[in-house]
PyMOL Python script that loads the backbone (N, CA, C, O; Angstrom):
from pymol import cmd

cmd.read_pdbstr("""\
ATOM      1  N   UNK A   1      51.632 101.140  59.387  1.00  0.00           N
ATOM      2  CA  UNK A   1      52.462 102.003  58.573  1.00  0.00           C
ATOM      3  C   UNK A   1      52.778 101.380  57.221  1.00  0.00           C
ATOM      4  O   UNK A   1      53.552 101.797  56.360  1.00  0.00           O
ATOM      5  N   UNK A   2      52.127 100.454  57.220  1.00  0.00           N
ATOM      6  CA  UNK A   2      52.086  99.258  55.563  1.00  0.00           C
ATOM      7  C   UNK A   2      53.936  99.290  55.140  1.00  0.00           C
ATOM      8  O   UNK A   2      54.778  98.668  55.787  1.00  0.00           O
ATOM      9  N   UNK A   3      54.229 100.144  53.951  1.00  0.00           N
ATOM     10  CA  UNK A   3      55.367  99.853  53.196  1.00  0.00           C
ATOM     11  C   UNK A   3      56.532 100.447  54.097  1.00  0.00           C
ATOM     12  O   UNK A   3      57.716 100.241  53.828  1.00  0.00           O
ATOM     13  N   UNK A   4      56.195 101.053  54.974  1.00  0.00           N
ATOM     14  CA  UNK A   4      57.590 102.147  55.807  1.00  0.00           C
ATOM     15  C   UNK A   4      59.030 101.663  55.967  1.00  0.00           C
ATOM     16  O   UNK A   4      59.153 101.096  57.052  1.00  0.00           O
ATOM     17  N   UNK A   5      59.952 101.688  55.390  1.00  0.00           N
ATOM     18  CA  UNK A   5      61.068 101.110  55.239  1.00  0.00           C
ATOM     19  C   UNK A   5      61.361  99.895  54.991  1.00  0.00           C
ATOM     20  O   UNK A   5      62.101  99.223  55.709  1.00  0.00           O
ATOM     21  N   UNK A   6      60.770  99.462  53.870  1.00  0.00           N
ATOM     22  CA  UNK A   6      60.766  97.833  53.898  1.00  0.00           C
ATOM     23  C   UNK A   6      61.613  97.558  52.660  1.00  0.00           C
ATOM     24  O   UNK A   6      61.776  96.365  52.403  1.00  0.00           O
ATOM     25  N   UNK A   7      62.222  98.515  51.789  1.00  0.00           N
ATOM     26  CA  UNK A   7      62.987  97.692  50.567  1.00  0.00           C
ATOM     27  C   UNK A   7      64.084  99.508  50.635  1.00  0.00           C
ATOM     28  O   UNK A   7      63.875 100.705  50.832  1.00  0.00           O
ATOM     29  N   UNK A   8      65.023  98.741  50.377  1.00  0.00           N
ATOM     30  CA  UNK A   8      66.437  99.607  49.814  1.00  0.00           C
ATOM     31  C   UNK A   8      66.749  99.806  48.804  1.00  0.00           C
ATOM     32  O   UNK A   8      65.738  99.386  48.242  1.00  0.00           O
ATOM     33  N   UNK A   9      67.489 100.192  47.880  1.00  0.00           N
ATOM     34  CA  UNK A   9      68.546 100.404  46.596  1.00  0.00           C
ATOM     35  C   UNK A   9      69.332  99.920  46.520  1.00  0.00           C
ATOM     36  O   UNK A   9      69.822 100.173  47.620  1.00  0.00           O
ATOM     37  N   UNK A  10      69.976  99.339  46.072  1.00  0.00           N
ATOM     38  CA  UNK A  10      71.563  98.574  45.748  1.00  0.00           C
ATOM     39  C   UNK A  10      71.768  99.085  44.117  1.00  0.00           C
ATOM     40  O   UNK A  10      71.293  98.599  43.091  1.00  0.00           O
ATOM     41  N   UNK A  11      72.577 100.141  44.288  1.00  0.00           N
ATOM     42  CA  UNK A  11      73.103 100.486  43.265  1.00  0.00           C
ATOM     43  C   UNK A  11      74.243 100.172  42.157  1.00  0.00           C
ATOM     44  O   UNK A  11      74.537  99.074  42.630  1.00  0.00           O
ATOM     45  N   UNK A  12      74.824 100.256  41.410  1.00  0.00           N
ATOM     46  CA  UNK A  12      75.879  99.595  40.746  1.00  0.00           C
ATOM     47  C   UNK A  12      76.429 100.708  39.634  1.00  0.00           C
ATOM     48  O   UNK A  12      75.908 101.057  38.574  1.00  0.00           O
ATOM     49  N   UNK A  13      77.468 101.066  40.159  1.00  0.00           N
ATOM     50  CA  UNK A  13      78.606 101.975  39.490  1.00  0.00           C
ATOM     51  C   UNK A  13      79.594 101.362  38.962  1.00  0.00           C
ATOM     52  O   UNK A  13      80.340 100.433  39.270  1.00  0.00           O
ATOM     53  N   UNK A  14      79.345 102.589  37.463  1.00  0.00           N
ATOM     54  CA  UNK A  14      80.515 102.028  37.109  1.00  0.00           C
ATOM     55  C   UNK A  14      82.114 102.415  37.616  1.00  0.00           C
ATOM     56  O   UNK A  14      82.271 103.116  38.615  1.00  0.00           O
ATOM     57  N   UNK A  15      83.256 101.902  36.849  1.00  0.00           N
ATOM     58  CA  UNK A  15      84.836 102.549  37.797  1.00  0.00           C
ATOM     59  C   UNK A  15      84.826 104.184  37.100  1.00  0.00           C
ATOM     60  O   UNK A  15      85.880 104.759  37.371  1.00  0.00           O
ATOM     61  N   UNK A  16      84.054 104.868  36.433  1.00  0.00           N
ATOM     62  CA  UNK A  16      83.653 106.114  36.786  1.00  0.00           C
ATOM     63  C   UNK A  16      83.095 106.890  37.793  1.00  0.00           C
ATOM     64  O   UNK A  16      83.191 108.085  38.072  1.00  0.00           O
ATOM     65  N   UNK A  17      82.495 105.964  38.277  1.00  0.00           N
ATOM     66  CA  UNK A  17      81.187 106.645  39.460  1.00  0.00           C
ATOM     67  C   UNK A  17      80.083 106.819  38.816  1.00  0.00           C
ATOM     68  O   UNK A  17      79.252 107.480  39.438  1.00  0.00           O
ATOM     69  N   UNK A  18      79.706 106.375  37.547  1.00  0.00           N
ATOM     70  CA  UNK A  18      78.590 106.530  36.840  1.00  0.00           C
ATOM     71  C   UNK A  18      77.256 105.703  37.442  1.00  0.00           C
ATOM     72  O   UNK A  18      77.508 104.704  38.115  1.00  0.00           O
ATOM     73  N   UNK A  19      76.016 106.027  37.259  1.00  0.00           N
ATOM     74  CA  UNK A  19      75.332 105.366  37.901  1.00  0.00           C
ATOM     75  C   UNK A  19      75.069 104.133  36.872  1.00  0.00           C
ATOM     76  O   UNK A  19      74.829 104.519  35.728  1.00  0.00           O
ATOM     77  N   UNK A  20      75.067 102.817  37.049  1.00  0.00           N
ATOM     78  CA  UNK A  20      74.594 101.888  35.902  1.00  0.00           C
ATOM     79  C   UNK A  20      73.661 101.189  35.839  1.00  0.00           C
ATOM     80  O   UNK A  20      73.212 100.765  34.774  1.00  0.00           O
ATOM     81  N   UNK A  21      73.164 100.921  37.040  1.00  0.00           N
ATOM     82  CA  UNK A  21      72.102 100.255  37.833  1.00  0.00           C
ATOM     83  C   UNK A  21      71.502 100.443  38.853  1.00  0.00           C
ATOM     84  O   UNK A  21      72.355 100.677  39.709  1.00  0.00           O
ATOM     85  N   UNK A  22      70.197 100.493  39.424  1.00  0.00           N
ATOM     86  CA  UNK A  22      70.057 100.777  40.511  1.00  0.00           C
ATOM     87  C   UNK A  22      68.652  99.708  40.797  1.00  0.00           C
ATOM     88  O   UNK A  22      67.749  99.683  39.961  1.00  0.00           O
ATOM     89  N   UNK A  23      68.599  99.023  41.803  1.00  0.00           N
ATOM     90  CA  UNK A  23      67.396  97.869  41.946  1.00  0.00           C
ATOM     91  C   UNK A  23      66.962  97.915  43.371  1.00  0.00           C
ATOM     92  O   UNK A  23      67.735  98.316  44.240  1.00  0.00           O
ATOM     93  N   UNK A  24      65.776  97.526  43.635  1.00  0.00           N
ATOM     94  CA  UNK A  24      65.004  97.512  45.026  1.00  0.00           C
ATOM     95  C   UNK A  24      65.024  96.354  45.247  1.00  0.00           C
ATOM     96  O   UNK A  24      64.638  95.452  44.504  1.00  0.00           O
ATOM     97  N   UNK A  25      65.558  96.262  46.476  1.00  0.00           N
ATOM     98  CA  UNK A  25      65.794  94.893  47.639  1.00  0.00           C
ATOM     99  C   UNK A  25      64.718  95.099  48.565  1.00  0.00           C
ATOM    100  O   UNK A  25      64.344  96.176  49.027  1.00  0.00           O
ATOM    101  N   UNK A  26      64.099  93.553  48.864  1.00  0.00           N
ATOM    102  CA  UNK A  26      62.647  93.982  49.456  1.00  0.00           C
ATOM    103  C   UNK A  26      63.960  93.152  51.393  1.00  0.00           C
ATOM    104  O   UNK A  26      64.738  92.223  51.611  1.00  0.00           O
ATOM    105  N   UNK A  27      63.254  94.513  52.285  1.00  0.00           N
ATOM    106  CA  UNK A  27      64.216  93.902  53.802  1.00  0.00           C
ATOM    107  C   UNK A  27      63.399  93.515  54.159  1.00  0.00           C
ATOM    108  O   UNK A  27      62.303  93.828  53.693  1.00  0.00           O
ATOM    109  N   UNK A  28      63.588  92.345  55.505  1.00  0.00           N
ATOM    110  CA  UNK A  28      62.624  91.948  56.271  1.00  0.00           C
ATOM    111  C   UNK A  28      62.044  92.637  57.635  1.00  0.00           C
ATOM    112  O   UNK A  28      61.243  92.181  58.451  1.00  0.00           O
ATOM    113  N   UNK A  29      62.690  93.832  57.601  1.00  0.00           N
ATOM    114  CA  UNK A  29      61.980  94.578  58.713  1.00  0.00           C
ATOM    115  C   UNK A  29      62.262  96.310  58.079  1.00  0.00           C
ATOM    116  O   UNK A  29      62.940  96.568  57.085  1.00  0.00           O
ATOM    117  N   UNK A  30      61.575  97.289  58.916  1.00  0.00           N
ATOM    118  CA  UNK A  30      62.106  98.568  58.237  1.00  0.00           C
ATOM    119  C   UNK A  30      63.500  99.271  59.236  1.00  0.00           C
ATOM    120  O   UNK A  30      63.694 100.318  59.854  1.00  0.00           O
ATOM    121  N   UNK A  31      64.184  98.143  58.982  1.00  0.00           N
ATOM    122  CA  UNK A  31      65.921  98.858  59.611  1.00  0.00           C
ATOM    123  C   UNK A  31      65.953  99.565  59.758  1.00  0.00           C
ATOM    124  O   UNK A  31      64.907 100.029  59.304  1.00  0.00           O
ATOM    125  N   UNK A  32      66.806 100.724  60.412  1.00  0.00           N
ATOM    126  CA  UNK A  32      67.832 101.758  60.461  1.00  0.00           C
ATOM    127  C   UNK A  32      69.211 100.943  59.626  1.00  0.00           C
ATOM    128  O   UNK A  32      69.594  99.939  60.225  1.00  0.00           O
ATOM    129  N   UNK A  33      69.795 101.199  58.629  1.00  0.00           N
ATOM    130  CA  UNK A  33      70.691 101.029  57.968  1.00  0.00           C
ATOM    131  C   UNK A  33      71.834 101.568  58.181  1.00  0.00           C
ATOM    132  O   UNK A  33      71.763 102.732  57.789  1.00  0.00           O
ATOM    133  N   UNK A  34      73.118 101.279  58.701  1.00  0.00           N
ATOM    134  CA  UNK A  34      74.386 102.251  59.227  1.00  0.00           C
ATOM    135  C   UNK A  34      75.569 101.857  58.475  1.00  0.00           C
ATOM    136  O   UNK A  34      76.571 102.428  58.045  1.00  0.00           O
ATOM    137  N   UNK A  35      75.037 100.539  58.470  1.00  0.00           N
ATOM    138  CA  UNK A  35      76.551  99.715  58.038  1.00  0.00           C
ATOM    139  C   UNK A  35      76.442  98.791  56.576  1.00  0.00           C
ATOM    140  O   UNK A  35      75.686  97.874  56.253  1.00  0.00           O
ATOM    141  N   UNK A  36      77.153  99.229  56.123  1.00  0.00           N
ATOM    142  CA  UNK A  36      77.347  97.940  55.458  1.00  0.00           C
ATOM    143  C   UNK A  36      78.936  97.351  54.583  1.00  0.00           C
ATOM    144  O   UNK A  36      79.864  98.137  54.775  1.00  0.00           O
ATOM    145  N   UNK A  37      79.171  96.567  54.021  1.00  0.00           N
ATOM    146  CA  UNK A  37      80.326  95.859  53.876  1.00  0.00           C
ATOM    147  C   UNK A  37      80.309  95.160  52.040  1.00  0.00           C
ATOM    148  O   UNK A  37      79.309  94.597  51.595  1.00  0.00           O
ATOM    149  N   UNK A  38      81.212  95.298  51.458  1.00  0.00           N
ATOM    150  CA  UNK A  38      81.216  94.284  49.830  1.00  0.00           C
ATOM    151  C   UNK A  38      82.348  93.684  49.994  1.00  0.00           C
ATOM    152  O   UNK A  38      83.357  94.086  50.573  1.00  0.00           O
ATOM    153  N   UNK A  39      82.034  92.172  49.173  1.00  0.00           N
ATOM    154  CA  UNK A  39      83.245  91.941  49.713  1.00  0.00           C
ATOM    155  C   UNK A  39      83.459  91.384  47.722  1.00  0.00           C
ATOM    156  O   UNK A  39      83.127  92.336  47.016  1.00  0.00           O
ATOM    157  N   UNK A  40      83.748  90.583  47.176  1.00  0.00           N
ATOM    158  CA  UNK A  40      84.441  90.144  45.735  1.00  0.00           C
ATOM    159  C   UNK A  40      83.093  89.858  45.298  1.00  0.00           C
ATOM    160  O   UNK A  40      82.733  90.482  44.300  1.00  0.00           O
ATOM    161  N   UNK A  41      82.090  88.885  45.929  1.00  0.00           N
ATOM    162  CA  UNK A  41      80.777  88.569  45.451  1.00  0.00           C
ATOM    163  C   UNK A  41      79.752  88.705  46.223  1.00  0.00           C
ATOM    164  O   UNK A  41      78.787  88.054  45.824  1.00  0.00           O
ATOM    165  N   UNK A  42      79.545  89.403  47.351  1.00  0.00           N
ATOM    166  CA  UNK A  42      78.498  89.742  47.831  1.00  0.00           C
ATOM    167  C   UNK A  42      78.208  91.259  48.506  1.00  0.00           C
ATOM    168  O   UNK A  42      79.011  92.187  48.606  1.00  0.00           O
ATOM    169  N   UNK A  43      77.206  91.225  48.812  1.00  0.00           N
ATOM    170  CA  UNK A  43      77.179  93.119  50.072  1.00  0.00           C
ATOM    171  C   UNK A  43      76.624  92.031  51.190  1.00  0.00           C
ATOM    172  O   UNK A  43      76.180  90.885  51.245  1.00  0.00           O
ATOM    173  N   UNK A  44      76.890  92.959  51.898  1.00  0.00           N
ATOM    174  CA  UNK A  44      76.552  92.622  52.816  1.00  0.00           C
ATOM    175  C   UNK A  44      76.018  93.351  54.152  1.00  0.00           C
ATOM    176  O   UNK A  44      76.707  94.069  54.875  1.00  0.00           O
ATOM    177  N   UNK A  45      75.159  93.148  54.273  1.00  0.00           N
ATOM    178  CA  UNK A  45      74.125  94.620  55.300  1.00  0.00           C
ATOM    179  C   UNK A  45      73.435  94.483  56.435  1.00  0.00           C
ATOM    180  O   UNK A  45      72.535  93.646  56.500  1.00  0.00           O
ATOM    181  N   UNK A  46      73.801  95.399  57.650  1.00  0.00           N
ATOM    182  CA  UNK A  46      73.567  94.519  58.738  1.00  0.00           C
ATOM    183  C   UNK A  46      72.264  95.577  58.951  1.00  0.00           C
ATOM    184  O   UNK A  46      72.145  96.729  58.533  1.00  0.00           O
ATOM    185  N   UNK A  47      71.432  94.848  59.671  1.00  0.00           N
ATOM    186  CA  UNK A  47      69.949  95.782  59.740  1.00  0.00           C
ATOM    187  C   UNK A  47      69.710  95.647  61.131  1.00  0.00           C
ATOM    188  O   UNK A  47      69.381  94.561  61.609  1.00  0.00           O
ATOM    189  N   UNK A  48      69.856  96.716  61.848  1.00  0.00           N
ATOM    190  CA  UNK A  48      70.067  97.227  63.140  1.00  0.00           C
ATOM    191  C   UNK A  48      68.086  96.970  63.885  1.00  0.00           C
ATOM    192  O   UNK A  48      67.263  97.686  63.313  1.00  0.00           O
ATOM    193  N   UNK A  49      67.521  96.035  65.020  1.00  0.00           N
ATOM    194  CA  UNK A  49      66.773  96.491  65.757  1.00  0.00           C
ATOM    195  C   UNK A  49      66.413  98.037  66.248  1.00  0.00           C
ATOM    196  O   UNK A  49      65.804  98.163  67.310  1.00  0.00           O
ATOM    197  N   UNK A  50      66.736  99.063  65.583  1.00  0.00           N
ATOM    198  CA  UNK A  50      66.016 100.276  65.180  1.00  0.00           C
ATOM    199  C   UNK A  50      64.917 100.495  64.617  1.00  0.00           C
ATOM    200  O   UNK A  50      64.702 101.393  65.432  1.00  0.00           O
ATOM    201  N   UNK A  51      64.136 100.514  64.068  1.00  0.00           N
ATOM    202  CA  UNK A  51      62.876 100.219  63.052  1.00  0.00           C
ATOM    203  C   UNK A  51      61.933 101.664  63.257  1.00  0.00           C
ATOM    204  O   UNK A  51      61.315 102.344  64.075  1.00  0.00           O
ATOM    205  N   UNK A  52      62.351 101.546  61.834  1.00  0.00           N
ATOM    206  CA  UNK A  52      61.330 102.634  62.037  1.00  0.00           C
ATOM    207  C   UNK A  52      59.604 102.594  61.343  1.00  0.00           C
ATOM    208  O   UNK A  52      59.009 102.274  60.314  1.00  0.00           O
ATOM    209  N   UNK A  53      59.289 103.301  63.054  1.00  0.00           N
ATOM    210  CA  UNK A  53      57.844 102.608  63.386  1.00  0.00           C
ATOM    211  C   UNK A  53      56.855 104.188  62.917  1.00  0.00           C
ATOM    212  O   UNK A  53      55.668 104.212  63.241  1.00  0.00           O
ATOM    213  N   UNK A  54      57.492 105.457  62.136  1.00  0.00           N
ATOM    214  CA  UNK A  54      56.598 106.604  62.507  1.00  0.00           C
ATOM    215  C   UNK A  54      57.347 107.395  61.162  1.00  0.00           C
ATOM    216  O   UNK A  54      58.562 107.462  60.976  1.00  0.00           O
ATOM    217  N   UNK A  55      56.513 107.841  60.482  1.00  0.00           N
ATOM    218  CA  UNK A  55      56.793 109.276  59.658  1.00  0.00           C
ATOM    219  C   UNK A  55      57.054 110.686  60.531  1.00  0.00           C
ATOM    220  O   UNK A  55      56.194 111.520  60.818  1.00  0.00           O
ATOM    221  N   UNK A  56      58.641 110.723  60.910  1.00  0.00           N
ATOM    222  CA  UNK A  56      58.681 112.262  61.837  1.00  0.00           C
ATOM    223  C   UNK A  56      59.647 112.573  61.091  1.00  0.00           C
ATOM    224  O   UNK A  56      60.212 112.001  60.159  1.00  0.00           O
ATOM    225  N   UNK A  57      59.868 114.216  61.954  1.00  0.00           N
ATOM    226  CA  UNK A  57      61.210 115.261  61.401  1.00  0.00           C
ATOM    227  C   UNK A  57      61.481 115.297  62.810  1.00  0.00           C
ATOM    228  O   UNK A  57      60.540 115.385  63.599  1.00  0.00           O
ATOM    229  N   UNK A  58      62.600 115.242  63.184  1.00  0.00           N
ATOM    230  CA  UNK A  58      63.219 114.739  62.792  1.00  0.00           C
ATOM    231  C   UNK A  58      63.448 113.009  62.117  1.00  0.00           C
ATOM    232  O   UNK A  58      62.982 112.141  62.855  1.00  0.00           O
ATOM    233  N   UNK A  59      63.975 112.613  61.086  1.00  0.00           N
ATOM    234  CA  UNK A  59      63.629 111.165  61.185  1.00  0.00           C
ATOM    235  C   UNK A  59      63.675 109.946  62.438  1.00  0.00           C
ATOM    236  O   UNK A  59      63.016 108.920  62.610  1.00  0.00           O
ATOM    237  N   UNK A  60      64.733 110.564  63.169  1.00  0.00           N
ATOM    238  CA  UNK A  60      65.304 109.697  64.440  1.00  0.00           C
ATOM    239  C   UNK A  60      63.779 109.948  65.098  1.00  0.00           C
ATOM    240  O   UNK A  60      63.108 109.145  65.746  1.00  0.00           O
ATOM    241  N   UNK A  61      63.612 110.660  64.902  1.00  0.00           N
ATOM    242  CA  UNK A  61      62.527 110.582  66.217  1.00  0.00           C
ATOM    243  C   UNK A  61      61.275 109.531  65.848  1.00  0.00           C
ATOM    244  O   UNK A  61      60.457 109.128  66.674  1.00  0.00           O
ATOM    245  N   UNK A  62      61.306 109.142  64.298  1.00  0.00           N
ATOM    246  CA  UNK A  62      60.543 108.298  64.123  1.00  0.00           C
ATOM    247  C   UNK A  62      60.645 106.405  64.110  1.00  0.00           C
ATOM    248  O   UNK A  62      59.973 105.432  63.768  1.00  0.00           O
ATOM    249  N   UNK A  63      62.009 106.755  64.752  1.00  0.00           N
ATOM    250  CA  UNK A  63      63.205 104.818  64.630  1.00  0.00           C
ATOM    251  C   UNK A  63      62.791 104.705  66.502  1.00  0.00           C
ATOM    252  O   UNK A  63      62.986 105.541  67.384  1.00  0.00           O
ATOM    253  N   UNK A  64      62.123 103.218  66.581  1.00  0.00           N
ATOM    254  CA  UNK A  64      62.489 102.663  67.882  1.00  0.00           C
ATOM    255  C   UNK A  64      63.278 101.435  68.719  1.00  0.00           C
ATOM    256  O   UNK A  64      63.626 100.502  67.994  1.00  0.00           O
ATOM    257  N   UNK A  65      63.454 101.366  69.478  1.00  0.00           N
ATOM    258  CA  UNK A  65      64.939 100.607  69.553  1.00  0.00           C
ATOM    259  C   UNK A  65      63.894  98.826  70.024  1.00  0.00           C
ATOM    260  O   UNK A  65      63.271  98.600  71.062  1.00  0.00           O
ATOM    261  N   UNK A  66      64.018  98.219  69.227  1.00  0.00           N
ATOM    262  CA  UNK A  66      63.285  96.923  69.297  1.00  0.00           C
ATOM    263  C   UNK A  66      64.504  95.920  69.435  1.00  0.00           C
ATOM    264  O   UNK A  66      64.988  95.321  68.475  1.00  0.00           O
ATOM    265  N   UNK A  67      64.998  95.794  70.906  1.00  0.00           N
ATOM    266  CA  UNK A  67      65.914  94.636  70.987  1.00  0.00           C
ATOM    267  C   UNK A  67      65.389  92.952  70.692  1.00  0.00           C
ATOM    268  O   UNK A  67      66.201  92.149  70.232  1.00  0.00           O
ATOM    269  N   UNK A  68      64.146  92.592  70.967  1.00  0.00           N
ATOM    270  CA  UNK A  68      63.740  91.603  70.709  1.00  0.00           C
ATOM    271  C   UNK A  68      63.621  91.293  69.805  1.00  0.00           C
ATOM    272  O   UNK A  68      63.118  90.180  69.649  1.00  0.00           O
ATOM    273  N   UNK A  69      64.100  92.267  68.384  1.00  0.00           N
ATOM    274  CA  UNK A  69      64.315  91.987  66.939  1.00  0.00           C
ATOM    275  C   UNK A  69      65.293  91.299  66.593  1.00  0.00           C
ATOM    276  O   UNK A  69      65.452  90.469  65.698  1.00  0.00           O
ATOM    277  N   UNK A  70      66.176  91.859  67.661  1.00  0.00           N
ATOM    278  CA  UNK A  70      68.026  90.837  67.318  1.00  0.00           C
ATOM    279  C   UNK A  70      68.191  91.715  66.181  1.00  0.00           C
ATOM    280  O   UNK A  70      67.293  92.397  65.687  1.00  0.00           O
ATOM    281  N   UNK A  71      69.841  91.638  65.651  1.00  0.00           N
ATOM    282  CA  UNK A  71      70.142  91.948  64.575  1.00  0.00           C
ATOM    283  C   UNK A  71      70.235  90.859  63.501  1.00  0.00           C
ATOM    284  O   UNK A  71      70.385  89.648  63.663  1.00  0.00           O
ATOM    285  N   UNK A  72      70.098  91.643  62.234  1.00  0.00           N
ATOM    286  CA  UNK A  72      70.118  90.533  61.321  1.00  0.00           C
ATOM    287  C   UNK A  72      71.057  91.289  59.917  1.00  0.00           C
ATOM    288  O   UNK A  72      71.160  92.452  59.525  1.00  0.00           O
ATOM    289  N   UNK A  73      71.715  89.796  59.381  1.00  0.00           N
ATOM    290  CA  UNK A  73      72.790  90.188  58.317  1.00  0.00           C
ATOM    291  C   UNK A  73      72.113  89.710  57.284  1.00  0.00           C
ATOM    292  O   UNK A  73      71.847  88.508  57.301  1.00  0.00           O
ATOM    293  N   UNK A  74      71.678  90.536  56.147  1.00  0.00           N
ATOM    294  CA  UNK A  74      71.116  90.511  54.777  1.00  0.00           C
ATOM    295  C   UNK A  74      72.886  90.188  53.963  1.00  0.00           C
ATOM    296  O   UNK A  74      73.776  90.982  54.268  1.00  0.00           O
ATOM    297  N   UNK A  75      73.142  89.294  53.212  1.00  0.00           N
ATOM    298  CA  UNK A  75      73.819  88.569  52.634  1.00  0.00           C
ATOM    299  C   UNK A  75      73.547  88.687  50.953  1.00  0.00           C
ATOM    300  O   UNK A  75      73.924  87.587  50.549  1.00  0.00           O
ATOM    301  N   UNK A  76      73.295  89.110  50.314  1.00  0.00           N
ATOM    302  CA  UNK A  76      73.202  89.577  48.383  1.00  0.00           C
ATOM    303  C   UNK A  76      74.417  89.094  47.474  1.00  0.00           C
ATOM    304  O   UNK A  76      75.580  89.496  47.431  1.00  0.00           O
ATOM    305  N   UNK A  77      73.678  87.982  46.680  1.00  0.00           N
ATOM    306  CA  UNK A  77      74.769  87.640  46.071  1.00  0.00           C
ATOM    307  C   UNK A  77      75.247  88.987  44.525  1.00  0.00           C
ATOM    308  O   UNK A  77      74.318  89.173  43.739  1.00  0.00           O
ATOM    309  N   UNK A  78      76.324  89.621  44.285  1.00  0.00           N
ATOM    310  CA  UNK A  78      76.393  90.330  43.730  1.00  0.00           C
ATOM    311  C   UNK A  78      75.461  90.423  42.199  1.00  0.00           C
ATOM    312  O   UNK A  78      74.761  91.333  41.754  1.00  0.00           O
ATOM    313  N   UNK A  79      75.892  88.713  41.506  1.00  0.00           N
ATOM    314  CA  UNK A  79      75.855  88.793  40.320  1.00  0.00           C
ATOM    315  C   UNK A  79      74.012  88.466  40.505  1.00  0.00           C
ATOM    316  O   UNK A  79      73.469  88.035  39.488  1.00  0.00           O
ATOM    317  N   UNK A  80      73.313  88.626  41.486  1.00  0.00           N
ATOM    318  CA  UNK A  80      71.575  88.361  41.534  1.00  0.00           C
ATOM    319  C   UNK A  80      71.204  89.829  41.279  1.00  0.00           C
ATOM    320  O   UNK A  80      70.022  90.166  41.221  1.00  0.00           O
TER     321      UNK A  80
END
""", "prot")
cmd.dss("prot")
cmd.show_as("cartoon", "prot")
cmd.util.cbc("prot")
cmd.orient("prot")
């Protein structure tokens, strides 16, 4: 499935809600993405053993549950 969920957006607003930035983060697996957290200098994003392994409609039907992935916390320093 080569590129299938492998990089995100991390966007950057301004205290308008304006869009000011927007950049591609390359992940190390193709997550299901649910959660994530900022804290003063970092995000922080937890990437769920979900993976999606298939181009479907519904999308869920294309995420499989890979426990032997473990979860993993992607850590971004803000000002990178």
């Amino acid at each position: 499935l080569g590129q299938l969920g492998t990089r995100a957006f991390v966007w950057r607003l301004s205290r308008s809600g304006a869009l000011e930035d927007a950049q591609p983060i390359a992940l190390p697996a193709a997550s299901y993405i649910h959660d994530f957290t900022a804290t003063d200098r970092h995000i922080v994003i937890l990437l769920q053993p979900w993976l999606y392994e298939a181009h479907a409609l519904p999308v869920l039907d294309g995420l499989r549950w890979r426990p032997e992935q473990g979860t993993k916390v992607l850590v971004l320093d803000k000002d990178d």
